[in-house]
C-alpha positions as CSV (number, residue, x, y, z in Angstrom):
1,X,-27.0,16.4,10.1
2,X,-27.4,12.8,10.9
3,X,-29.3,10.7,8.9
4,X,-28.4,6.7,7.9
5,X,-30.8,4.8,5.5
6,X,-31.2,0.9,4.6
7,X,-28.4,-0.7,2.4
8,X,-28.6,0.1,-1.6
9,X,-31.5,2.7,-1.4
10,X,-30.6,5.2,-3.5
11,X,-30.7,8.8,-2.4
12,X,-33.1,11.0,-3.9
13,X,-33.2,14.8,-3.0
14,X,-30.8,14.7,-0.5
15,X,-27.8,17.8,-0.7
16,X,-24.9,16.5,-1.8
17,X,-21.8,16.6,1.0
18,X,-24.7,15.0,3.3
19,X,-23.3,12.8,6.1
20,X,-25.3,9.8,5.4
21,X,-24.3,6.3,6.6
22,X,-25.3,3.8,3.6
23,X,-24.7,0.5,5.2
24,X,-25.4,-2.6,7.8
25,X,-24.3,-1.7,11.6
26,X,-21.5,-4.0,12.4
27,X,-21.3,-3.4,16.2
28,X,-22.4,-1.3,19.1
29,X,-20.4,1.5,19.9
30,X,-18.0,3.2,17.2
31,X,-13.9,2.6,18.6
32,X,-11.8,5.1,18.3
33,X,-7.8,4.1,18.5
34,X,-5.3,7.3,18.5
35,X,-1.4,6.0,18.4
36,X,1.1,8.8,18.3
37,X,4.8,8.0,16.7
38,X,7.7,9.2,15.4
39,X,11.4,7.1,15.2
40,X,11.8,8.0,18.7
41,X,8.4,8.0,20.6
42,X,5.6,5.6,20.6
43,X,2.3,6.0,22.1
44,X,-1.4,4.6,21.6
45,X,-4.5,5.2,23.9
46,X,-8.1,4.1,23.1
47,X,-10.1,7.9,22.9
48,X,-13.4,9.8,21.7
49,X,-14.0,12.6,19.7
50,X,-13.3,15.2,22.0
51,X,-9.7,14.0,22.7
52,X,-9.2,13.9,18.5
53,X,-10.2,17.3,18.7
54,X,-7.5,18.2,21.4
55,X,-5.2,16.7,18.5
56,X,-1.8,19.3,18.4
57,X,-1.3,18.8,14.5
58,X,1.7,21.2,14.5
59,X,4.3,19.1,16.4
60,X,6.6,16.7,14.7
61,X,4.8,13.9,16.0
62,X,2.9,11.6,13.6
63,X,-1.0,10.8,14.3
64,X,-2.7,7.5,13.3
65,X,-6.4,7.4,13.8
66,X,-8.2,4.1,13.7
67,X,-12.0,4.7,13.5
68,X,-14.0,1.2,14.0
69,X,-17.5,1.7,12.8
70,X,-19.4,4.5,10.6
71,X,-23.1,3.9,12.1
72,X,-22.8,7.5,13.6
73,X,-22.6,9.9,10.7
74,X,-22.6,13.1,13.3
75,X,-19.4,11.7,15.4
76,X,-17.5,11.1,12.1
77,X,-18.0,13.9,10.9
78,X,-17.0,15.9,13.7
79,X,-14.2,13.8,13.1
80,X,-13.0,14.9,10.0
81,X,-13.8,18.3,10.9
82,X,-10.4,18.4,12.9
83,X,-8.6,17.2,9.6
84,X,-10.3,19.3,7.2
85,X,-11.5,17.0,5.0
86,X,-14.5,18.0,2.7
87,X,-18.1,17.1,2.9
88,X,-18.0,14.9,0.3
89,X,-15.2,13.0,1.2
90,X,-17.1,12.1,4.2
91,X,-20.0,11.3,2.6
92,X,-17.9,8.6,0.7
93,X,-16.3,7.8,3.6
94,X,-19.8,6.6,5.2
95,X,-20.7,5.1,1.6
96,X,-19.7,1.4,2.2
97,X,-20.9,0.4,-0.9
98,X,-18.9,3.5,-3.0
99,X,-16.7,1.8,-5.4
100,X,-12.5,1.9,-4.6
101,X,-11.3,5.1,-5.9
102,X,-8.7,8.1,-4.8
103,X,-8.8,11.4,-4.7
104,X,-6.1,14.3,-4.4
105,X,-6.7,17.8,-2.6
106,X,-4.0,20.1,-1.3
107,X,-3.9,19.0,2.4
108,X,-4.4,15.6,2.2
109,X,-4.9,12.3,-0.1
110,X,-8.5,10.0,-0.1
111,X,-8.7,6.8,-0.7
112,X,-11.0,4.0,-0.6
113,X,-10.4,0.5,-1.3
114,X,-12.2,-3.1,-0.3
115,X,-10.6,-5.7,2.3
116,X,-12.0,-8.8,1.3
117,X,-12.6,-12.0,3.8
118,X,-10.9,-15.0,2.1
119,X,-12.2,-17.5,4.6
120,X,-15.7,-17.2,3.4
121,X,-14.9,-17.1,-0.2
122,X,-17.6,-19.7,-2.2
123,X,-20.2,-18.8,0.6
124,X,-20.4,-15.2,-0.6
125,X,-16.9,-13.2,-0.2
126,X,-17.2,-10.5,2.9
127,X,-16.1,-7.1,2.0
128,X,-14.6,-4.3,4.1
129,X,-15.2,-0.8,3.5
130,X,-12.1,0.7,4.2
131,X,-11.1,4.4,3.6
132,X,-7.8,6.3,4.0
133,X,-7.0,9.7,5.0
134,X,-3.6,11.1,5.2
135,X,-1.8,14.2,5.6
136,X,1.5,15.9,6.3
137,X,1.3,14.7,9.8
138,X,-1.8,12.5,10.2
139,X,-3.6,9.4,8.6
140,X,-7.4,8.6,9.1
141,X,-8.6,4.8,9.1
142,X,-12.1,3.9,8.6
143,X,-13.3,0.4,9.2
144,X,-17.2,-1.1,9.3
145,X,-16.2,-3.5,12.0
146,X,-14.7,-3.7,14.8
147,X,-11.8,-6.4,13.3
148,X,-8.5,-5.0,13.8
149,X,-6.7,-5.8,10.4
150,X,-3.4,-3.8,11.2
151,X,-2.3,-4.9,14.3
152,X,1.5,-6.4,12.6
153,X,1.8,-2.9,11.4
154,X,1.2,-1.3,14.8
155,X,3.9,-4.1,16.2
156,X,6.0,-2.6,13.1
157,X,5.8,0.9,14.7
158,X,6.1,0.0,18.2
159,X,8.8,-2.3,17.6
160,X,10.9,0.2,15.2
161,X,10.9,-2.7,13.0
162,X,11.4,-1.4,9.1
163,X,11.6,1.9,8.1
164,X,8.0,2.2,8.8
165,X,8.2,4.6,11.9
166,X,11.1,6.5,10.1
167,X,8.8,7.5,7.5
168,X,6.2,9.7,7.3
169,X,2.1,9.0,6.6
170,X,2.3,7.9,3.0
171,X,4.7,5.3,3.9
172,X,2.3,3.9,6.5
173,X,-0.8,4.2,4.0
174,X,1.7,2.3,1.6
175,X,1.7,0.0,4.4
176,X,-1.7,-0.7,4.8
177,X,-2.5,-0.9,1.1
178,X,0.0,-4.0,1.1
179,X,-1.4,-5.5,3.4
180,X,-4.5,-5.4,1.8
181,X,-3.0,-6.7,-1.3
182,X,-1.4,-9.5,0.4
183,X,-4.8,-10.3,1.5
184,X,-5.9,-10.7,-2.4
185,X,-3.0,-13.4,-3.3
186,X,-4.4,-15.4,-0.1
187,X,-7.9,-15.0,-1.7
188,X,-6.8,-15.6,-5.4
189,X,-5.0,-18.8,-4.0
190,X,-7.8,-20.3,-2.5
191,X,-9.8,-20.0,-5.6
192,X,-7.1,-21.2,-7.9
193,X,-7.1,-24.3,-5.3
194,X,-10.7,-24.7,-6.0
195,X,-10.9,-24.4,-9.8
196,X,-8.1,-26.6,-10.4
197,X,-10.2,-29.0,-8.1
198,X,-13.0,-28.6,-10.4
199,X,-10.9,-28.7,-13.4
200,X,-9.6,-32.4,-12.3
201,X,-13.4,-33.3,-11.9
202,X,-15.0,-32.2,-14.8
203,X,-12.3,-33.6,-17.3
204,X,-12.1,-37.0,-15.1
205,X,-16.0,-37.6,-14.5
206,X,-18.2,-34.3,-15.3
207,X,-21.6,-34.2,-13.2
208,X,-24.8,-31.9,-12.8
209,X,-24.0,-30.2,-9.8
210,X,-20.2,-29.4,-11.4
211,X,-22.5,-26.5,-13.8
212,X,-23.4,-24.9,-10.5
213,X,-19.9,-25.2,-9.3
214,X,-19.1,-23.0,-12.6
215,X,-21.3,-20.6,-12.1
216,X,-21.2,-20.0,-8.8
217,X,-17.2,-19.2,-9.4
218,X,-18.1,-17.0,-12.4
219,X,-20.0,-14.8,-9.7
220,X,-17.0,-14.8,-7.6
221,X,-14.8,-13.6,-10.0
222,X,-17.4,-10.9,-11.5
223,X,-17.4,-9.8,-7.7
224,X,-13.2,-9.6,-7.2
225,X,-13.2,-8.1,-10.5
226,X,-15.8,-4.9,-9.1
227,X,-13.5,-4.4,-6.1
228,X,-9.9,-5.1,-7.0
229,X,-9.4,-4.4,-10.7
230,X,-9.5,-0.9,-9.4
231,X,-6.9,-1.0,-7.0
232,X,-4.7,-0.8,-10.5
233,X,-5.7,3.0,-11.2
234,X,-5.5,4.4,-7.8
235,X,-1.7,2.8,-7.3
236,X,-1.1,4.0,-10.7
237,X,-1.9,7.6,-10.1
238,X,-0.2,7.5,-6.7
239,X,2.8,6.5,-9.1
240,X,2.3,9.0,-11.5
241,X,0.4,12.2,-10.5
242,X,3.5,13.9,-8.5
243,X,1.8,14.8,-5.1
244,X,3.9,17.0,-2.4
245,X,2.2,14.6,0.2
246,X,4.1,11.0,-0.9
247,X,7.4,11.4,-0.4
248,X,10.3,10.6,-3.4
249,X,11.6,7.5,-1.6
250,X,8.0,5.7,-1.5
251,X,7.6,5.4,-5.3
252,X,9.8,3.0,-5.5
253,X,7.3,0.8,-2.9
254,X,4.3,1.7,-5.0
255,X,5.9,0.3,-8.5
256,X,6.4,-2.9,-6.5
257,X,2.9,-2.1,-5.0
258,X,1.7,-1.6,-9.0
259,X,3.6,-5.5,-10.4
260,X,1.3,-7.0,-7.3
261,X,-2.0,-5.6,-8.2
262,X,-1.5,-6.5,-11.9
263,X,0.0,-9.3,-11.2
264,X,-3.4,-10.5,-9.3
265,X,-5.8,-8.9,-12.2
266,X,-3.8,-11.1,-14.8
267,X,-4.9,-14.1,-12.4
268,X,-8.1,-13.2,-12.1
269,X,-8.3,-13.2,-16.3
270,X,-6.9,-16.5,-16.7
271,X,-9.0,-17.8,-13.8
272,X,-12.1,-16.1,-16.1
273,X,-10.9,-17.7,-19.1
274,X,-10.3,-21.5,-17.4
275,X,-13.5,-21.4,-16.1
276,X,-14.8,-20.6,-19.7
277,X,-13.0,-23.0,-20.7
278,X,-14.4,-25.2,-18.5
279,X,-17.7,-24.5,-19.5
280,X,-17.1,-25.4,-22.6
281,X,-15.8,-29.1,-21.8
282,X,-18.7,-29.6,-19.7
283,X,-21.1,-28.6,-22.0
284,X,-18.8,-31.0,-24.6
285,X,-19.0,-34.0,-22.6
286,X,-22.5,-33.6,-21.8
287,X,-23.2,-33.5,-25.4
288,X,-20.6,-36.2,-26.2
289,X,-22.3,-38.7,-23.3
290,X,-25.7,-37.7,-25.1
291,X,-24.8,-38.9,-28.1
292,X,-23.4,-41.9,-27.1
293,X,-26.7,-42.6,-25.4
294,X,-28.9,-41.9,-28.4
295,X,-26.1,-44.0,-30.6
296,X,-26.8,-47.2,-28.4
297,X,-30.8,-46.7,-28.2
298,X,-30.3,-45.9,-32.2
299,X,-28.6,-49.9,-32.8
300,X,-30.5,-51.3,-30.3
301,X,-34.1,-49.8,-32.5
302,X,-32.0,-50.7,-35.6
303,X,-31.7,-54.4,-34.8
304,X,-35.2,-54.6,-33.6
305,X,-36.6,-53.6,-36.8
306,X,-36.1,-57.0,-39.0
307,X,-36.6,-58.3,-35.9
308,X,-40.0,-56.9,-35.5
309,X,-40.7,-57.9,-39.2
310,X,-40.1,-61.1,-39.1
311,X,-42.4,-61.5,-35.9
312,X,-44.8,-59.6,-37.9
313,X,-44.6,-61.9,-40.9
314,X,-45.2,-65.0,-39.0
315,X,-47.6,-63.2,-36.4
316,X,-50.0,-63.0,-39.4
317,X,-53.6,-65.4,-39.1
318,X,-53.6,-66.3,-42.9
319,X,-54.4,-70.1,-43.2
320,X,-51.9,-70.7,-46.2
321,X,-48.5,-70.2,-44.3
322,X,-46.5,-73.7,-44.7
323,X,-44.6,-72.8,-41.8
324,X,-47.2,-72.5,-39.5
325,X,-47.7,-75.7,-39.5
326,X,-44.0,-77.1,-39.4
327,X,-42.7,-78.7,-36.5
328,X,-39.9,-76.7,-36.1
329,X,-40.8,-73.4,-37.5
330,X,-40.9,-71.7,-33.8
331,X,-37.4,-72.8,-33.6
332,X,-36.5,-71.3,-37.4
333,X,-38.0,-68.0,-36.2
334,X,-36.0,-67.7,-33.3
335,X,-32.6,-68.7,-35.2
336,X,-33.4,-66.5,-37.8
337,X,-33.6,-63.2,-35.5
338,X,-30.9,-64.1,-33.8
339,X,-28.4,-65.0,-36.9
340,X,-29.8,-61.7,-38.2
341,X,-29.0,-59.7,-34.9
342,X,-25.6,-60.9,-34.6
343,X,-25.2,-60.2,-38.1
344,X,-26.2,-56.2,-37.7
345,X,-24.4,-56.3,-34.7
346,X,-21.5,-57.6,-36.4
347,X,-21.2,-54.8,-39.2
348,X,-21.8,-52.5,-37.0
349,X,-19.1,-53.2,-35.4
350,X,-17.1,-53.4,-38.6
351,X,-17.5,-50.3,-39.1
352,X,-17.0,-48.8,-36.1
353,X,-20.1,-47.1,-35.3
354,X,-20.1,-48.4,-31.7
């Protein structure tokens, strides 16, 4: 059954275990890459479907399958097929907005997990759905686009470089899970950069547009925190659920793999609680600035008032007023409010109020 719907239209009446692509087409024709190894033998050739299913899955050989694209629900799942994997791992597989998770079965381990585009981070972050398949003797890659993230670890495994064509398939999903966590510290850097950026600002000069810069941060984080924070479980249970398919030697890579990915939650935390932080001196100083504008208009009305009474006083038409009629009573009124401006202004200024 093929079928693909719009992006974030929910699925109503539909079997479950249906192939259903849920996502934006990201390019024309679905690439297939097939690369053959072992510590010996080397081999990779660009194929289709029908020369997956001619895979031999019984010699000694390990097969890495790069799939570029999910658009065609029927050809993936014919796919899997070949590998055995269940209905409704494919239907997560063609999910691209599932959340990460993993999931163990007796021939093979599922996991799905987010690569997230760094270089367009405060312009809305671009995400990756990217799901792993392996085996005894084969591991599955599915990738939206046609980007070829893992092209140091085919060099790795061409060149014999590491221990990464001595090992077996957990090994090179270890691999790929690293890289994918390198990725993050890149990312995490480059927002650290910019919040310490806006940190200097806001404590030096805080302005308007700094609130957006705030909030628009805030959203990034909310959004690494949806697709990283739960990269922690699924290393954790590949740590600790015992599984015949990870071999004992690469536990001691996914502990390392485990320090990493809480080492980058913790950063995202204290990046949540700076910007709070943040927030919160903005939001001070703006207050603070506000005051000190209302406490200059509030001495500037202050002095006006005995200002304004005395121009009352003498503004008054009554005939009896001696000093209407003295020379220099224009003069008088004009030394008077100033003598008893200054004077205000002086014990205001005595006691500190400006």
């Amino acid at each position: 059954m093929k079928l693909r719907i719009p992006k974030n239209v929910k699925l109503v009446g539909i079997p479950p275990g249906t192939a259903v692509f849920q996502g934006e087409r990201k390019l024309e024709k679905i690439q297939i890459k097939k690369i053959e190894y072992n510590a010996e033998f080397y081999d990779e050739v660009l194929c289709n479907v029908e020369d997956v299913e001619k895979v031999n899955l019984k010699d000694k050989k390990l097969k890495w399958i790069i799939i570029n694209g999910l658009h065609e629900a029927e050809l993936i799942e014919r796919l899997c097929n070949v590998f055995g994997i269940k209905q409704l791992i494919i239907e997560d597989i063609l999910d691209t907005e599932h959340q990460p998770k993993i999931d163990f079965f007796d021939d093979f381990v599922f996991i799905t997990l987010k690569i997230i585009d760094y270089s367009s981070l405060g312009k809305g972050a671009h995400t990756e759905h990217l799901s792993l398949v392996f085996g005894k003797n084969f591991a599955l890659t599915f990738l939206e686009s046609s980007v070829h993230y893992f092209e140091k670890i085919e060099d790795r495994i061409l060149n014999k470089s590491g221990k990464i064509s001595r090992m077996g398939t957990d090994y090179l999903n270890y691999s790929i899970m690293d890289f994918v966590i390198d990725n993050y510290y890149i990312l995490i850097d480059k927002l650290g950069f910019e919040i310490d950026k806006l940190e200097d600002a806001i404590i030096n000069d805080p302005k308007k547009e700094h609130l957006g810069l705030i909030h628009k941060y805030k959203s990034e984080l909310i959004f690494l925190n949806k697709n990283i924070k739960p990269m922690r479980d699924i290393i954790r249970r590949m740590e600790t659920e015992k599984n015949h398919l990870i071999e004992h030697s690469t536990y001691e890579y996914l502990r390392d793999l485990f320090d990493h990915i809480v080492q980058i939650n913790d950063t995202l935390d204290s990046y949540r609680e700076t910007l709070t932080v943040l927030l919160d001196i903005y939001i001070t100083n703006q207050g603070n600035r506000l005051n000190e504008v209302m406490k200059v208009l509030t001495i500037i009305a202050t002095i006006f008032i005995p200002l304004t009474f005395i121009a009352g006083v003498y503004g008054m038409n009554f005939r009896h007023m001696p000093e209407l009629e003295w020379h220099f009573g224009y003069y008088f009124s004009l030394g008077l409010m100033f003598v008893v401006g200054g004077g205000m202004l002086y014990y205001f200024k005595r006691k500190k109020w400006f």
